[in-house]
C-alpha positions as CSV (number, residue, x, y, z in Angstrom):
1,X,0.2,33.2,1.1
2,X,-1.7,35.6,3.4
3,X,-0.8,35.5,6.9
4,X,-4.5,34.8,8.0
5,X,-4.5,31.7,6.3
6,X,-1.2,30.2,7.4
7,X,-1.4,27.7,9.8
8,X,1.1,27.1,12.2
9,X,2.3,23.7,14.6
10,X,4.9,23.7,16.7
11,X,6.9,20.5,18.0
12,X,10.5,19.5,19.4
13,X,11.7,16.4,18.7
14,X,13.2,15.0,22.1
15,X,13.7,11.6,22.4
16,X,10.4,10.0,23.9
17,X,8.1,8.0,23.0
18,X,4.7,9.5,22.2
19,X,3.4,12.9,21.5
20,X,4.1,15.2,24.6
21,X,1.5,18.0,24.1
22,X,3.0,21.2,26.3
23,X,0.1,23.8,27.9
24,X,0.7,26.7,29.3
25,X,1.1,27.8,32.8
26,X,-2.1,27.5,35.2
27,X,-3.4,28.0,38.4
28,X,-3.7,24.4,39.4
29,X,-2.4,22.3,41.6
30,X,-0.6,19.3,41.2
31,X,-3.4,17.8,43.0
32,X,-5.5,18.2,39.4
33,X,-3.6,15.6,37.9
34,X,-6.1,13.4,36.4
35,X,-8.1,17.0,35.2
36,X,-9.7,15.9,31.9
37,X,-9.0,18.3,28.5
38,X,-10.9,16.9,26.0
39,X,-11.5,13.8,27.5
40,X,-7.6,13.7,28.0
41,X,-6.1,13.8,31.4
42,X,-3.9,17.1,32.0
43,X,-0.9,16.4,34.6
44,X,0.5,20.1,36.3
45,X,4.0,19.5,37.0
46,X,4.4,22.7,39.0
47,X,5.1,20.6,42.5
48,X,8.2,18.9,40.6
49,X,9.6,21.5,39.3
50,X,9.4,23.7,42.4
51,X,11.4,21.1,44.5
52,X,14.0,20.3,41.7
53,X,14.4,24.2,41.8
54,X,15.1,24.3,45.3
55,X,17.4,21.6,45.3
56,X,14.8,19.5,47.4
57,X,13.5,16.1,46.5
58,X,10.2,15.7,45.0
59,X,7.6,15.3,47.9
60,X,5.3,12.2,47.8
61,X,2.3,14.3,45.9
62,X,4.8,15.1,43.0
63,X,6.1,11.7,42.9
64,X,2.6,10.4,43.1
65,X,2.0,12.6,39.6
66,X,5.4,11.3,38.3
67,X,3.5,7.5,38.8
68,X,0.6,8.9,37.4
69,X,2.4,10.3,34.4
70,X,4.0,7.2,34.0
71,X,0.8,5.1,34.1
72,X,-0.7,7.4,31.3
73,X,1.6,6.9,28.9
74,X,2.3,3.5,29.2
75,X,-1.9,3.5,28.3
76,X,-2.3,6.2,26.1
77,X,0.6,6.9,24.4
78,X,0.6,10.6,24.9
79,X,0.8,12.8,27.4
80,X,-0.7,16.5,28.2
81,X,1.3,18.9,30.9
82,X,0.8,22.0,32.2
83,X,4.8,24.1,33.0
84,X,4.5,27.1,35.1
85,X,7.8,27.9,33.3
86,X,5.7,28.8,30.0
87,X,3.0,31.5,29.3
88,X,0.5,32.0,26.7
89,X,2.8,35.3,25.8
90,X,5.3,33.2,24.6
91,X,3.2,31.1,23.0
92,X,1.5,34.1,21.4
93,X,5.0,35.6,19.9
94,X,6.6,32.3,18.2
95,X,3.2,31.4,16.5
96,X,3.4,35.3,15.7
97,X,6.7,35.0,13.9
98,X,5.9,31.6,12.2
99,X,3.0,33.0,10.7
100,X,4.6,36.3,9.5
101,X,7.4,33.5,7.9
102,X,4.9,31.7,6.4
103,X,3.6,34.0,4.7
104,X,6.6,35.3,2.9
105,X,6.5,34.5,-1.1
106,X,7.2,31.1,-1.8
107,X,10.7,32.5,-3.5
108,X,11.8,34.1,-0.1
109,X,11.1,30.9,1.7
110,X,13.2,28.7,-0.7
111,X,16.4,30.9,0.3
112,X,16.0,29.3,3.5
113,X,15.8,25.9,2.2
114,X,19.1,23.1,2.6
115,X,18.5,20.3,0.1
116,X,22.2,19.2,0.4
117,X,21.9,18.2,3.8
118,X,18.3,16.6,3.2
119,X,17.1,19.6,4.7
120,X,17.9,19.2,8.3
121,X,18.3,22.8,9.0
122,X,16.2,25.5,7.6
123,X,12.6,25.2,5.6
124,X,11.4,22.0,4.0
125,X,9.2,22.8,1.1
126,X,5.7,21.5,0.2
127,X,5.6,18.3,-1.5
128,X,8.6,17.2,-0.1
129,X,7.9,14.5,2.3
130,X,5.2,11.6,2.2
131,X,3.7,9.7,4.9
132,X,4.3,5.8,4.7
133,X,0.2,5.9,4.9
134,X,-0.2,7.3,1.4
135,X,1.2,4.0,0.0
136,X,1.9,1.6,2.6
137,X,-1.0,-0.8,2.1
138,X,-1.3,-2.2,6.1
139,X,-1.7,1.2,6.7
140,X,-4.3,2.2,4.3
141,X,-6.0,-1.0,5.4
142,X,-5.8,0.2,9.6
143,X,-7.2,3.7,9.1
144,X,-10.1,2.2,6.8
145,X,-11.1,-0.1,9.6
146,X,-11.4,3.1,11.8
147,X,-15.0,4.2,13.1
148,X,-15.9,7.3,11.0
149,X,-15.3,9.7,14.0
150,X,-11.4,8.5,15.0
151,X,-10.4,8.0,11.4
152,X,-7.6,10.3,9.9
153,X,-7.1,11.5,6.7
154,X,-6.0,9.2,4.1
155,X,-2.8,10.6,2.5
156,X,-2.6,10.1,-1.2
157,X,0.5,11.7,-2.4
158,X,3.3,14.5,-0.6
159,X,2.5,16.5,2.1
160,X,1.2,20.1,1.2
161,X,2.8,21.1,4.4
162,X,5.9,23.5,4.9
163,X,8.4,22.6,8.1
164,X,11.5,24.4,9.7
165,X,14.2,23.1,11.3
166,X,15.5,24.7,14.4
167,X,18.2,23.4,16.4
168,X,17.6,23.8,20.4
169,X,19.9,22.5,23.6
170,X,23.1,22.1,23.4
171,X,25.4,20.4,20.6
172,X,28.8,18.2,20.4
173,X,31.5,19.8,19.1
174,X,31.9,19.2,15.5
175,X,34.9,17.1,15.3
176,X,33.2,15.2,18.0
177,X,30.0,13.7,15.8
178,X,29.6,11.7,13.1
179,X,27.1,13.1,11.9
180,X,27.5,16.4,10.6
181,X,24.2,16.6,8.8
182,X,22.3,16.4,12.1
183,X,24.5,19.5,13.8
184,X,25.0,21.7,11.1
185,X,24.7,25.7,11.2
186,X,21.4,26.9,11.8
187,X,19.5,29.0,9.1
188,X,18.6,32.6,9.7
189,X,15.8,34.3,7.2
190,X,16.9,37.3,5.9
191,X,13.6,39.2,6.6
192,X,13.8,38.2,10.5
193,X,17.6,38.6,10.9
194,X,16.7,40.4,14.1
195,X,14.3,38.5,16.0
196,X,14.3,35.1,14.5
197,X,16.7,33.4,16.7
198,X,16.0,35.0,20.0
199,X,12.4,34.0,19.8
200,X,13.0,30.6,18.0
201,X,15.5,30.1,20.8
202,X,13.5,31.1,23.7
203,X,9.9,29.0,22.5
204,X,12.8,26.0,22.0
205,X,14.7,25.7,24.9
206,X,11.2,26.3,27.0
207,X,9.5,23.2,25.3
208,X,12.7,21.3,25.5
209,X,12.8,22.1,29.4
210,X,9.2,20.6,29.4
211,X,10.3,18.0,27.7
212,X,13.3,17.1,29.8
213,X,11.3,17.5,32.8
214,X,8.7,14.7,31.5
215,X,11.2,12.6,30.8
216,X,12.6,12.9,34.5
217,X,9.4,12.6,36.2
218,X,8.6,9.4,33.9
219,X,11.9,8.1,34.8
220,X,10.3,8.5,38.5
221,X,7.0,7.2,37.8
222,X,8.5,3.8,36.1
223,X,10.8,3.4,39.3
224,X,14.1,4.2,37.4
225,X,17.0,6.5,37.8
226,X,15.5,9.9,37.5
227,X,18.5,10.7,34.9
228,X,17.2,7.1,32.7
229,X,16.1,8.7,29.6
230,X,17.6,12.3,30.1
231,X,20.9,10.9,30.3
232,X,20.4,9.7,26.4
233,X,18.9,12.8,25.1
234,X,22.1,15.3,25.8
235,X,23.7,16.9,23.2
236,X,20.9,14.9,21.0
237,X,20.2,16.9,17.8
238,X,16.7,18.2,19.3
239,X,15.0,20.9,16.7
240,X,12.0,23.3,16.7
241,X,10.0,22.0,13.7
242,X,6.7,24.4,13.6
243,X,5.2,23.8,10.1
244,X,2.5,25.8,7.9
245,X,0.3,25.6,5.2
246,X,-2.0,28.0,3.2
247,X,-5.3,26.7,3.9
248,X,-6.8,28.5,1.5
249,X,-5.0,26.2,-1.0
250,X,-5.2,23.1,1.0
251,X,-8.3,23.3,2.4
252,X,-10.1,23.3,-1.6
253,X,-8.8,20.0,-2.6
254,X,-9.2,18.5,1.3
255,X,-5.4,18.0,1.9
256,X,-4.7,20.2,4.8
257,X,-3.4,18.1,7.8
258,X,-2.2,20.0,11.5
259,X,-0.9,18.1,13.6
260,X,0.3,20.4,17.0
261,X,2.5,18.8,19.6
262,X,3.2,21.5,21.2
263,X,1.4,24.9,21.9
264,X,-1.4,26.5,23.8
């Protein structure tokens, strides 16, 4: 698997609904809210997170982006932010890493794989998972109905896709869960042993500090307690789950599907 034709997404699951897609920082105000980026509206959050940081209360331009946010969502489904708190460098080093995993021998990467706790930590092998659209018939029927130039790709069988699990954000102790599977010990590949975890854990907890700050300023927007949603998502088994594929493989039998949530 050559490293120039691995592929690499990167997305946190944490806790909201809809795809959060994370940009890096930019010169604009928060005043650019409704910028469009690719016909989607881009929301700068650098006003909110400058008066959380200084203990202050979000003035009424930052709240009126919270609403904003808020309103978005509730249309669209997905949101697109800009953090200063994030730079294309960081970016640039965990896709970096990812790719250089990636494109290991397929009998390195299976080291790294956990199949006894249905791989919730580690690598999840291609042709492991399926989407409920390769045989759920409703499904099938919605993305057919699709005009030509919205309409996915049909899965027909697993997903070609590879996917590693990466805890972020703090944990519960482990006599204090039931559910061990979700919290156990994170994986470390052999190869990376000395700068897998600092940079898995620094891309993490930046897009779960995105994340969290959404999830406060949509609290804001919908006129709830600002701690509504964050207050369910601590200590909630939040992971790093970049995946990658060799398109050179995927791309000659047209089965290749990226999806990124979250990059630059």
């Amino acid at each position: 698997m050559a490293t120039s034709k691995s592929a690499i997404a990167a997305g946190a699951a944490a806790g909201l609904a809809g795809a959060v897609y994370c940009s890096c920082a930019s010169g604009s105000s928060a005043a650019e809210q409704g910028l469009a980026t690719d016909s989607v509206a881009a929301f700068d959050m650098s006003d909110y997170i400058a008066a959380r940081q200084r203990g202050e209360e979000p003035g009424e331009e930052a709240l009126a982006v919270c609403r904003a946010m808020a309103d978005y969502i509730h249309r669209t489904g997905i949101l697109v932010i800009r953090d200063p708190r994030v730079s294309s460098e960081d970016n640039d080093g965990f896709l970096d890493l990812l790719q250089r995993y990636y494109a290991q021998p397929r009998e390195a990467l299976m080291e790294d794989a956990r199949p006894d706790i249905h791989y919730q930590v580690g690598v999840t092998p291609d042709n492991v998972e399926t989407a409920v659209c390769a045989s759920d018939a409703k499904c099938k029927a919605e993305i057919a109905a699709m005009s030509p130039e919205h309409r996915p790709l049909q899965p027909t069988g697993p997903d070609p896709k590879w996917r590693f699990f990466w805890r972020i954000g703090e944990r519960p102790d482990a006599d204090k869960t039931e559910f061990a599977d979700l919290n156990a010990a994170p994986v470390i590949p052999k190869a990376f042993a000395g700068e897998w975890e600092g940079t898995m854990d620094d891309w993490g907890n930046k897009v779960l500090s995105a994340t969290m700050t959404v999830a406060e300023m949509l609290a804001e927007g919908f006129g709830e307690q600002r701690d509504a949603f964050t207050s369910r998502m601590h200590l909630g088994p939040h992971l790093l789950a970049p995946t990658g594929g060799d398109l050179a493989r995927c791309a000659a039998t047209a089965t290749a599907s990226i999806r990124t949530t979250a990059s630059s």
